[in-house]
CHARMM internal coordinates of N, CA and C (Angstrom, degrees):
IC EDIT
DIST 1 N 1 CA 1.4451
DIST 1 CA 1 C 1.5193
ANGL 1 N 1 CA 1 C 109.39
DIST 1 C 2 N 1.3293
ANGL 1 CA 1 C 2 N 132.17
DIHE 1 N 1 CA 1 C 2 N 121.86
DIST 2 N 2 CA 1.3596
ANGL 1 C 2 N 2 CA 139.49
DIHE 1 CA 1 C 2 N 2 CA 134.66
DIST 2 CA 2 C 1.1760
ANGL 2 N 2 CA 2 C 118.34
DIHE 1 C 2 N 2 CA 2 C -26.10
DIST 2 C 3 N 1.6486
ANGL 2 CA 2 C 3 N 97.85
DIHE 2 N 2 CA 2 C 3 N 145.34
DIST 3 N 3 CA 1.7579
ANGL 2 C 3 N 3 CA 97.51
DIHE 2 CA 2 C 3 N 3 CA 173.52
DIST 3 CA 3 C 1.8686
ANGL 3 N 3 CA 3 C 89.59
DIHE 2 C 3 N 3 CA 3 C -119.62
DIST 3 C 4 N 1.1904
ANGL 3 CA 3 C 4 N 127.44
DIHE 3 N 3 CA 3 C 4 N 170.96
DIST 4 N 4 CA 1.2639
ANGL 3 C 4 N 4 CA 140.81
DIHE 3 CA 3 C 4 N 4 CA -171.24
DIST 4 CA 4 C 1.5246
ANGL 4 N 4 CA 4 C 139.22
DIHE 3 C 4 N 4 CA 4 C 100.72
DIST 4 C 5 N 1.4255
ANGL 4 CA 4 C 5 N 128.02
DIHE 4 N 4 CA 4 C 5 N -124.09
DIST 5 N 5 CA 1.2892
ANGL 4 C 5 N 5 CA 110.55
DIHE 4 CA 4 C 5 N 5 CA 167.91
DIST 5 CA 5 C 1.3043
ANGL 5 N 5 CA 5 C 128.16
DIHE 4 C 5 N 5 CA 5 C -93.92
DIST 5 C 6 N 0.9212
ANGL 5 CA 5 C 6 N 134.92
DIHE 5 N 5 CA 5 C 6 N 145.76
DIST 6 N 6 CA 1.6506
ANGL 5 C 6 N 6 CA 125.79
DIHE 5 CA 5 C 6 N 6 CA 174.67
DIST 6 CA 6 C 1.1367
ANGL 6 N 6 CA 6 C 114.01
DIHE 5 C 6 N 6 CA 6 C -65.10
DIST 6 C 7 N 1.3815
ANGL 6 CA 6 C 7 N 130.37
DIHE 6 N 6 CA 6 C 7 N 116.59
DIST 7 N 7 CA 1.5486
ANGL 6 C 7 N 7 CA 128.41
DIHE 6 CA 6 C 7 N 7 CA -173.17
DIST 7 CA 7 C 1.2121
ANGL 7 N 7 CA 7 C 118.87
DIHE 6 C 7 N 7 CA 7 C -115.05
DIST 7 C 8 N 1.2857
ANGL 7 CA 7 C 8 N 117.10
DIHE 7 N 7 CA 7 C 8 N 112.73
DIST 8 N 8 CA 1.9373
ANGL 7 C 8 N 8 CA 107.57
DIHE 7 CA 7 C 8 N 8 CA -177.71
DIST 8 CA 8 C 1.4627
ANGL 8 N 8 CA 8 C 108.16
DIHE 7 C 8 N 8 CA 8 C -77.52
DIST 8 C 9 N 1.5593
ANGL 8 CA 8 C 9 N 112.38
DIHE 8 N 8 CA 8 C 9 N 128.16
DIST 9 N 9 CA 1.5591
ANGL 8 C 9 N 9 CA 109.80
DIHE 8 CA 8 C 9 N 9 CA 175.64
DIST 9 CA 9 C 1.5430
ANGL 9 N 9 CA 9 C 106.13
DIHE 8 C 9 N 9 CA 9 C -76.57
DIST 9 C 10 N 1.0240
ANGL 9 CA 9 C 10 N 117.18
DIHE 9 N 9 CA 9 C 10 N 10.39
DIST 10 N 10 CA 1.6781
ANGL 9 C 10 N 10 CA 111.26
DIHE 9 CA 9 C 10 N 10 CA 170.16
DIST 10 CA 10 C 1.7124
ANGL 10 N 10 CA 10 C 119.69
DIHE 9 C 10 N 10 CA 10 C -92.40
DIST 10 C 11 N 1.2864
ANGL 10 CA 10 C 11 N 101.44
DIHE 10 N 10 CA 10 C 11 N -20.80
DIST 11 N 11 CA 1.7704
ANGL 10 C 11 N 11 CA 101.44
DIHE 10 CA 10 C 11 N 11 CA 174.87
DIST 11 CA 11 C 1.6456
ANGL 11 N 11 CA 11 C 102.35
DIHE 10 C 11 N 11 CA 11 C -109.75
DIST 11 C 12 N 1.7016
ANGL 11 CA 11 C 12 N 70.63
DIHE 11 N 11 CA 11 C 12 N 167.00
DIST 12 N 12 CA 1.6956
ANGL 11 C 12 N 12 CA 110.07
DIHE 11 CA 11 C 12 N 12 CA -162.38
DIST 12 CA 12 C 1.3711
ANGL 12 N 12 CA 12 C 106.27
DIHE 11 C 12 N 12 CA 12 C -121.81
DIST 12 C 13 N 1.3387
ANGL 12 CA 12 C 13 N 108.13
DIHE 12 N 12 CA 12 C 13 N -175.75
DIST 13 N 13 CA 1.5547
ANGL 12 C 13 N 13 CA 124.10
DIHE 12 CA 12 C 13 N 13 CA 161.50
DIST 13 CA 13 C 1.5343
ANGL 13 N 13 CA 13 C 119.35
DIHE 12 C 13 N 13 CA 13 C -116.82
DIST 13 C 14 N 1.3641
ANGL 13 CA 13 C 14 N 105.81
DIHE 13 N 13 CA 13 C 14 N 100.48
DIST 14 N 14 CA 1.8480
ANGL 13 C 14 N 14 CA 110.56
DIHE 13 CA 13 C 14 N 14 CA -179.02
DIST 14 CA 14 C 1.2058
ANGL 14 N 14 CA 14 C 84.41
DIHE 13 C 14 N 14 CA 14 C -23.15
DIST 14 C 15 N 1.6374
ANGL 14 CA 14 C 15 N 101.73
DIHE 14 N 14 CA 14 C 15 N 144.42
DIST 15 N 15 CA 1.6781
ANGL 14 C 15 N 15 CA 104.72
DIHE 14 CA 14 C 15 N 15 CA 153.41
DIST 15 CA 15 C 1.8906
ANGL 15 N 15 CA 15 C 98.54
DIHE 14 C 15 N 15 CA 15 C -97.22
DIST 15 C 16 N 1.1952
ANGL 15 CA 15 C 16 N 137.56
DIHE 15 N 15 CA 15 C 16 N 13.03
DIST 16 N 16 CA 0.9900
ANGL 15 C 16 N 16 CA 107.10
DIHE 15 CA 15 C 16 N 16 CA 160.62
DIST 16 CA 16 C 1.8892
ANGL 16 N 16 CA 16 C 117.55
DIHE 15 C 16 N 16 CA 16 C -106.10
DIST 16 C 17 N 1.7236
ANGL 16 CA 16 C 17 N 127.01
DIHE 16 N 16 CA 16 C 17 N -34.38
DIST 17 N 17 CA 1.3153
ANGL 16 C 17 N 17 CA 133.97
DIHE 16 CA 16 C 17 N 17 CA -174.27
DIST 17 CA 17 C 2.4118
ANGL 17 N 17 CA 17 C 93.53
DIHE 16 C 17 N 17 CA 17 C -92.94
DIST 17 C 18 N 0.9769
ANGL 17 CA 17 C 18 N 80.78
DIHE 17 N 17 CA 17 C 18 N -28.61
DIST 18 N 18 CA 1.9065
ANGL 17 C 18 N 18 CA 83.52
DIHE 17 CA 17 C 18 N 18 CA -170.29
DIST 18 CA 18 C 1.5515
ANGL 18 N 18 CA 18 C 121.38
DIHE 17 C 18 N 18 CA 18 C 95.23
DIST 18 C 19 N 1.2861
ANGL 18 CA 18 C 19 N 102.43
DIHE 18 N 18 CA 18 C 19 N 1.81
DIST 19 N 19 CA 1.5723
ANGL 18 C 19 N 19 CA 129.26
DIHE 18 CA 18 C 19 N 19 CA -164.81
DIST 19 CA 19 C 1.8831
ANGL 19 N 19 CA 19 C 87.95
DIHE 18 C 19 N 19 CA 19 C -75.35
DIST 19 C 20 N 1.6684
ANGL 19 CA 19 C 20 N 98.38
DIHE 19 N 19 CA 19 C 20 N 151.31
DIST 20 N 20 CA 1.5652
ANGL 19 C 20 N 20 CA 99.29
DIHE 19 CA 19 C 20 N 20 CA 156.28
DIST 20 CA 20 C 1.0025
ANGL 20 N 20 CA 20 C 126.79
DIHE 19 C 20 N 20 CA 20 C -63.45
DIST 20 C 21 N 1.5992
ANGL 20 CA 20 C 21 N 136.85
DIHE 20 N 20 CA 20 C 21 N 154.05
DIST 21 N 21 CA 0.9718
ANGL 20 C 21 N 21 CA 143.66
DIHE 20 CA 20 C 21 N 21 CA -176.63
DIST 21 CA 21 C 1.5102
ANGL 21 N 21 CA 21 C 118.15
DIHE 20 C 21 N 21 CA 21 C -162.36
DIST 21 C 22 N 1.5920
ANGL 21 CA 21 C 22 N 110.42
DIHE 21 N 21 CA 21 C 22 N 126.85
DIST 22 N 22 CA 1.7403
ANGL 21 C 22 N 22 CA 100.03
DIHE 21 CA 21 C 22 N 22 CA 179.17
DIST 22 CA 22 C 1.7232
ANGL 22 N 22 CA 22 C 126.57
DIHE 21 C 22 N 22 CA 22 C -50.42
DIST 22 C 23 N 0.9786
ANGL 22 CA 22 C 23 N 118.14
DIHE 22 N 22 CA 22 C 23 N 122.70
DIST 23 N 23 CA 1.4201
ANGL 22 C 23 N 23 CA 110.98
DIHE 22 CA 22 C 23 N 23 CA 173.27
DIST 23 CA 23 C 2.0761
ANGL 23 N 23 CA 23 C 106.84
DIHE 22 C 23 N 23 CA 23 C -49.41
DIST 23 C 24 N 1.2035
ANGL 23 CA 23 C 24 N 113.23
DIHE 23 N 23 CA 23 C 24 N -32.60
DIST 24 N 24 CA 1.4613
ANGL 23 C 24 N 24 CA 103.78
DIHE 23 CA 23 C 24 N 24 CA -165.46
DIST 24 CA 24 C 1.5011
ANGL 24 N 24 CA 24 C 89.55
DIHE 23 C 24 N 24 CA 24 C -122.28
DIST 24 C 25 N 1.6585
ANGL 24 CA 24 C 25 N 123.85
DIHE 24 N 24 CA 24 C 25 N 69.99
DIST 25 N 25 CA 0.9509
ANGL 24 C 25 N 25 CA 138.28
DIHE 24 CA 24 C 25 N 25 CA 167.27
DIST 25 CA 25 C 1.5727
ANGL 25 N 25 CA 25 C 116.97
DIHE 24 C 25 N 25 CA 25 C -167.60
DIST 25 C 26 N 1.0272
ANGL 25 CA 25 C 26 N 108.14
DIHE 25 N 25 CA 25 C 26 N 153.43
DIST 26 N 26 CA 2.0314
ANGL 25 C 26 N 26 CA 102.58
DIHE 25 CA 25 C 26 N 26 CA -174.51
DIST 26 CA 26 C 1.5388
ANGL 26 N 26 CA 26 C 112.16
DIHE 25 C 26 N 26 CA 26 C 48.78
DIST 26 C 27 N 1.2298
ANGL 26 CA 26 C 27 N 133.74
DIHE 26 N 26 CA 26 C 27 N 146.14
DIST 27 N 27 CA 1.4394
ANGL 26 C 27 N 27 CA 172.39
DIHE 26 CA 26 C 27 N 27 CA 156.53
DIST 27 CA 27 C 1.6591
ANGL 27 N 27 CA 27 C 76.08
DIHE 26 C 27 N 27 CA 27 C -1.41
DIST 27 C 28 N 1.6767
ANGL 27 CA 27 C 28 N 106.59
DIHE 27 N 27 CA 27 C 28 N 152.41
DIST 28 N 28 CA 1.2685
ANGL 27 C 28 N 28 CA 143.75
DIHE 27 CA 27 C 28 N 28 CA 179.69
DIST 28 CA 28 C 1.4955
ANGL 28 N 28 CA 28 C 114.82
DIHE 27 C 28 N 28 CA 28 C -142.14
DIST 28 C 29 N 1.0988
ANGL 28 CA 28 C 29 N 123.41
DIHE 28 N 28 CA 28 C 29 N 155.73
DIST 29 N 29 CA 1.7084
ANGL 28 C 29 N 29 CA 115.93
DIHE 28 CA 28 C 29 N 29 CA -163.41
DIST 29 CA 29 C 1.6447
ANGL 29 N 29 CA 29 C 87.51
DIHE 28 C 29 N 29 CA 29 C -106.65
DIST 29 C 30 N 1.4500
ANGL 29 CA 29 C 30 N 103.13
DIHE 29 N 29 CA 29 C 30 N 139.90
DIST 30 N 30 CA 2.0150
ANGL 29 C 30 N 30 CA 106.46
DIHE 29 CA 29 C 30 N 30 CA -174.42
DIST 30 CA 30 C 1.3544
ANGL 30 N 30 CA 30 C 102.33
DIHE 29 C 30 N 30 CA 30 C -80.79
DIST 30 C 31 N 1.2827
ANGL 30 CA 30 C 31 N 101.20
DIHE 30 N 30 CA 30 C 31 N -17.60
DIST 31 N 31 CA 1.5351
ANGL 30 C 31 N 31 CA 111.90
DIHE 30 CA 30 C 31 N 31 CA 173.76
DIST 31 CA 31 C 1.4278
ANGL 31 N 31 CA 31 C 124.91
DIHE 30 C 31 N 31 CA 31 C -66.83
DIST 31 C 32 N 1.4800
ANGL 31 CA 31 C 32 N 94.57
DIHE 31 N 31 CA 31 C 32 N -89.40
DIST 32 N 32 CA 1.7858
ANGL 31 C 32 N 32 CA 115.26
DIHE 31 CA 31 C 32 N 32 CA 177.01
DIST 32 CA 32 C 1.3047
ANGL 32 N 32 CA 32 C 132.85
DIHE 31 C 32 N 32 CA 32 C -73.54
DIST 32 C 33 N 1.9805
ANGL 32 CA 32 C 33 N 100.00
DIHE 32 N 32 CA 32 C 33 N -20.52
DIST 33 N 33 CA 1.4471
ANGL 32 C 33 N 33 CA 97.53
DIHE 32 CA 32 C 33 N 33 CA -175.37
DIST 33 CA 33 C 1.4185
ANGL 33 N 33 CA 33 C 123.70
DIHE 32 C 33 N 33 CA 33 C 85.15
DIST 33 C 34 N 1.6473
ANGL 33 CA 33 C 34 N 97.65
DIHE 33 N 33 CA 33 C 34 N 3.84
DIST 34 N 34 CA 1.9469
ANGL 33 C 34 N 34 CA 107.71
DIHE 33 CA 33 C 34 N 34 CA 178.84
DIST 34 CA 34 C 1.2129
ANGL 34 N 34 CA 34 C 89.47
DIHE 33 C 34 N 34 CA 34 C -76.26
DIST 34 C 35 N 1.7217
ANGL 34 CA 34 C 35 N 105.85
DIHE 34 N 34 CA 34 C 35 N 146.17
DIST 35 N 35 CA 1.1517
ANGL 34 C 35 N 35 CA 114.40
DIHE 34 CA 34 C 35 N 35 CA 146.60
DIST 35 CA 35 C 1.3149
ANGL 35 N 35 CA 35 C 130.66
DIHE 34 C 35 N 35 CA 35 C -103.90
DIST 35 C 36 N 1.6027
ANGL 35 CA 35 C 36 N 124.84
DIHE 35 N 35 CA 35 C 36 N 155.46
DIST 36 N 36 CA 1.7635
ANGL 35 C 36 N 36 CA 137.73
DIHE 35 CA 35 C 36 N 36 CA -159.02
DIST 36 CA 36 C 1.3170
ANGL 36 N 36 CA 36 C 97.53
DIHE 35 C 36 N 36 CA 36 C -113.76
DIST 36 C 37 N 1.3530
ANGL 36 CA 36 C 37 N 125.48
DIHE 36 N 36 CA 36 C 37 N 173.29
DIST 37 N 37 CA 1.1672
ANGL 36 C 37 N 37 CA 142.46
DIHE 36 CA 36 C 37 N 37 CA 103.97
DIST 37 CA 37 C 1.6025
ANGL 37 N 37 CA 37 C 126.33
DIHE 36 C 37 N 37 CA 37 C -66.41
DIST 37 C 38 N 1.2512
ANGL 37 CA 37 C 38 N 122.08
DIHE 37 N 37 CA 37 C 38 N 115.50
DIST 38 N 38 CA 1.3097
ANGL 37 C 38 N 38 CA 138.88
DIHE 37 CA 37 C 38 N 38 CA -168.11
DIST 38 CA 38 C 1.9248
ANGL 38 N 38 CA 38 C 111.71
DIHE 37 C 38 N 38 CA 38 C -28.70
DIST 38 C 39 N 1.2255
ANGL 38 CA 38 C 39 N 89.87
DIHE 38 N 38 CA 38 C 39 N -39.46
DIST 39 N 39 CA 2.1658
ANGL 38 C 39 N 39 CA 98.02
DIHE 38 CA 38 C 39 N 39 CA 177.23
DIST 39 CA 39 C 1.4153
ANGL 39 N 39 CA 39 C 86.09
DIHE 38 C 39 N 39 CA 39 C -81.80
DIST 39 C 40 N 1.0368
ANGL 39 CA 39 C 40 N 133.36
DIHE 39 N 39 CA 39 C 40 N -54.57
DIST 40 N 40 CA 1.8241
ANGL 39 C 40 N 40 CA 122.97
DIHE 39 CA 39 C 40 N 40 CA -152.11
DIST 40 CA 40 C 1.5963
ANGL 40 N 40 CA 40 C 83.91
DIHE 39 C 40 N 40 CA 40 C -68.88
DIST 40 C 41 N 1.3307
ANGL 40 CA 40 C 41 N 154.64
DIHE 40 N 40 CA 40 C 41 N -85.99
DIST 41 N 41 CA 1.0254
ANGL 40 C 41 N 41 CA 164.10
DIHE 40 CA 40 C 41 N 41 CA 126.90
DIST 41 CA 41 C 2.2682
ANGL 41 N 41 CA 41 C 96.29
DIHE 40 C 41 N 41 CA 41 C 51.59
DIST 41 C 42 N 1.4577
ANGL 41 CA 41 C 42 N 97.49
DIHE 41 N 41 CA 41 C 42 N -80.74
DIST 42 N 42 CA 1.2675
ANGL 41 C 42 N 42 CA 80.54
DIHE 41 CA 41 C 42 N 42 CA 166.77
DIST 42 CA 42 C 1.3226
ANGL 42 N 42 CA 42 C 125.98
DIHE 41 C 42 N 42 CA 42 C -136.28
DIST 42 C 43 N 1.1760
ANGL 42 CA 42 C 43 N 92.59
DIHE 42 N 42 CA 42 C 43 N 56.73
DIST 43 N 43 CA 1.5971
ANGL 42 C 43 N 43 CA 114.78
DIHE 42 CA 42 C 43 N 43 CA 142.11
DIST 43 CA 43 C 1.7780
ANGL 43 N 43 CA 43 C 117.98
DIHE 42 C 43 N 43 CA 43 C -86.77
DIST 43 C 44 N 1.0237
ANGL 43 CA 43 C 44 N 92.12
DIHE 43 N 43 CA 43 C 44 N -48.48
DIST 44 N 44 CA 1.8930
ANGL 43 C 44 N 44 CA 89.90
DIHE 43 CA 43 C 44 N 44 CA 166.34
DIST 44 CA 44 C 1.5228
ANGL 44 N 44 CA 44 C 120.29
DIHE 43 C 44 N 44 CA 44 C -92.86
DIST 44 C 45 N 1.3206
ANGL 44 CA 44 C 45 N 107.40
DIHE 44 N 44 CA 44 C 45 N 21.35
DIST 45 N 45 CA 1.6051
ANGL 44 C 45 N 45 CA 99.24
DIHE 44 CA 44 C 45 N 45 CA 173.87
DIST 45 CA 45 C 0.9437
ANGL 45 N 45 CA 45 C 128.29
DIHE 44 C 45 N 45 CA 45 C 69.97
DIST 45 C 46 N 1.7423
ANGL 45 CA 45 C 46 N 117.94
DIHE 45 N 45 CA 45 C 46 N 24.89
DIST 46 N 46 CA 1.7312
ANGL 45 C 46 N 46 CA 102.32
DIHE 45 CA 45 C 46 N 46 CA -171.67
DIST 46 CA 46 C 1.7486
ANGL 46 N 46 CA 46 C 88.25
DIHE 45 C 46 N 46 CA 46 C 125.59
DIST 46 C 47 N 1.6863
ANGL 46 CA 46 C 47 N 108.15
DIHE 46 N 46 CA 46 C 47 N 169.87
DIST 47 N 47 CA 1.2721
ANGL 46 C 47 N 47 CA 96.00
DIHE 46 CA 46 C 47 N 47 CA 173.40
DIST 47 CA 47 C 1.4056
ANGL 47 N 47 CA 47 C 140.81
DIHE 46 C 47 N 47 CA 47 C -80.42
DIST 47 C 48 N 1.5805
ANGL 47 CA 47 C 48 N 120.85
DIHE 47 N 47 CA 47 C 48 N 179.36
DIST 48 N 48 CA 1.5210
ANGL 47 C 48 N 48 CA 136.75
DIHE 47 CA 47 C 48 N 48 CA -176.19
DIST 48 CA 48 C 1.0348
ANGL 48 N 48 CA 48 C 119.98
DIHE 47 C 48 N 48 CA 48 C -79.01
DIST 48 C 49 N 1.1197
ANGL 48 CA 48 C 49 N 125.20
DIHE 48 N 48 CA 48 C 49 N -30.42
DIST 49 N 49 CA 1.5543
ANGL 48 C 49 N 49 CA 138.59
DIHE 48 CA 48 C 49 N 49 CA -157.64
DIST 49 CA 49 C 2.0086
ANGL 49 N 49 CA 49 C 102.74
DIHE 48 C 49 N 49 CA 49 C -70.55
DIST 49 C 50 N 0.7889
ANGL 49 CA 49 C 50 N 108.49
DIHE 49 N 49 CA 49 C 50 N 134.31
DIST 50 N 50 CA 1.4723
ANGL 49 C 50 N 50 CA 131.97
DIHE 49 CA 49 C 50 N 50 CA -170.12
DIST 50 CA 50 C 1.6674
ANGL 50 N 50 CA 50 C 93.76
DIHE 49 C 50 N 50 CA 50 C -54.31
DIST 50 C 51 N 1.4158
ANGL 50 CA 50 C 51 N 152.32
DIHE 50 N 50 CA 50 C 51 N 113.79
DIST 51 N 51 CA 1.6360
ANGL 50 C 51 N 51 CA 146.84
DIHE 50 CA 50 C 51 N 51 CA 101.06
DIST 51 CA 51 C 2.0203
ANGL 51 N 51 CA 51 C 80.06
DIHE 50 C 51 N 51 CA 51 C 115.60
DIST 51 C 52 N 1.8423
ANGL 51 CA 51 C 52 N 109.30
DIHE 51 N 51 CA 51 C 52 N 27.10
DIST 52 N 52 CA 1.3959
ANGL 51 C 52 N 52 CA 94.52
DIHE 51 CA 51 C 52 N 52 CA 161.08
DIST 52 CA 52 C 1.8221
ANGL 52 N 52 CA 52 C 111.90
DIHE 51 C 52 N 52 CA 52 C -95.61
DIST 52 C 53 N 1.3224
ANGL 52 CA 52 C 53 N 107.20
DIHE 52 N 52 CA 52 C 53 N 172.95
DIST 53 N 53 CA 1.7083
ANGL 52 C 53 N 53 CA 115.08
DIHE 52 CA 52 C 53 N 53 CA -153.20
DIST 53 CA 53 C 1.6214
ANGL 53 N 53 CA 53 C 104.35
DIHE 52 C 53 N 53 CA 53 C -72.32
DIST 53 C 54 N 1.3435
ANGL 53 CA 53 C 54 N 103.16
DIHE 53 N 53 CA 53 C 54 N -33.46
DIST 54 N 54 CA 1.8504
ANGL 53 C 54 N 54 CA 113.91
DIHE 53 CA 53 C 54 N 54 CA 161.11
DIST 54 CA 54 C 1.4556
ANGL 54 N 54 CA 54 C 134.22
DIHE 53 C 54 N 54 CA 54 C -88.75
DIST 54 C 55 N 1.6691
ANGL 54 CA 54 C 55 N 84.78
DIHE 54 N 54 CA 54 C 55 N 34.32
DIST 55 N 55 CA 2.0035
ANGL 54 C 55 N 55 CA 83.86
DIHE 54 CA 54 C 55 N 55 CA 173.93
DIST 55 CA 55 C 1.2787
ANGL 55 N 55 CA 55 C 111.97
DIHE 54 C 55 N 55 CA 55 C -97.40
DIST 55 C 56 N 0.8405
ANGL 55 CA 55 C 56 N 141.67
DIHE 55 N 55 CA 55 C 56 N 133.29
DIST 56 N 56 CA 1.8839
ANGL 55 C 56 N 56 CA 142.38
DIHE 55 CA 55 C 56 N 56 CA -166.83
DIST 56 CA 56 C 1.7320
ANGL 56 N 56 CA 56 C 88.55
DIHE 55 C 56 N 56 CA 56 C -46.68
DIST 56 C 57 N 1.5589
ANGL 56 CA 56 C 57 N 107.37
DIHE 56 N 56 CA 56 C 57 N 156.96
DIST 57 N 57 CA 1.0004
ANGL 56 C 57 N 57 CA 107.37
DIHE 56 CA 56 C 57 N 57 CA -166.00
DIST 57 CA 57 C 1.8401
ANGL 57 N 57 CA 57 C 100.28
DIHE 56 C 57 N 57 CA 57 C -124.21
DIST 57 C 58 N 1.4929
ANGL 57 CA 57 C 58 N 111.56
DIHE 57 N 57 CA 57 C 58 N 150.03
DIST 58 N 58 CA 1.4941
ANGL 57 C 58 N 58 CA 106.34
DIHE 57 CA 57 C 58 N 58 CA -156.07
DIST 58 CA 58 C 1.5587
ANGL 58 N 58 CA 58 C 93.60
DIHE 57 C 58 N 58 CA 58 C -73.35
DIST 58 C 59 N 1.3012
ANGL 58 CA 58 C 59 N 92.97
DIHE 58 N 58 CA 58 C 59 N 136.22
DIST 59 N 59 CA 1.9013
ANGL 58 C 59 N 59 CA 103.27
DIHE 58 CA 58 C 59 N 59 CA 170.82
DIST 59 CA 59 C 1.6104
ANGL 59 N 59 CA 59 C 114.90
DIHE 58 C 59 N 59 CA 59 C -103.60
DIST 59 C 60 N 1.3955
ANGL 59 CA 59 C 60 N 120.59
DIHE 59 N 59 CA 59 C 60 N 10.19
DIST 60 N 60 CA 1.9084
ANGL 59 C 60 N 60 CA 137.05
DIHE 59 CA 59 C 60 N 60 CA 142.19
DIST 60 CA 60 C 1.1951
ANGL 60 N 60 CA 60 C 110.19
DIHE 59 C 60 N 60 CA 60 C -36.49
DIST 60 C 61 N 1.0255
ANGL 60 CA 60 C 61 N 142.74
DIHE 60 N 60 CA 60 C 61 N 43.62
DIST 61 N 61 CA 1.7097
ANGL 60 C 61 N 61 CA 118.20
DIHE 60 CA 60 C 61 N 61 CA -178.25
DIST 61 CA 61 C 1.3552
ANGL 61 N 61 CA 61 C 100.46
DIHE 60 C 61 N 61 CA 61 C -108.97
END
COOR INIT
IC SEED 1 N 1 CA 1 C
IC BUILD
C-alpha cells in the first residue's frame, strides 16, 4: 500500500481549462489524443493542445 494521494488512473488534465477530466469521458482529439471537457472542447473550437492539426485555426490574418 502507498501512502499519499489517492490518484485515479482514469483522469487527466483538460488540455484546454487544466481541470480534471476522465480519460474515457468527454471529447478526445482524432488527432493528438488530448483530452477536453466537452464546453472547453467547444469553447475553443476544436482542440487545446499546442501546434496540433485540430486546433481552431487563427482567423487574424
Amino acid at each position: 500500500m502507498t501512502s499519499g494521494a489517492n490518484v485515479d488512473d482514469d483522469t487527466v488534465n483538460c488540455s484546454y481549462c487544466l481541470g480534471a477530466v476522465s480519460r474515457s469521458r468527454g471529447p478526445r482529439c482524432w488527432s493528438c489524443g488530448a483530452a477536453h471537457h466537452r464546453d472547453c472542447w467547444y469553447a475553443n473550437g476544436g482542440c487545446a493542445q499546442f501546434a496540433c492539426v485540430a486546433a481552431p485555426k487563427d482567423s487574424a490574418s
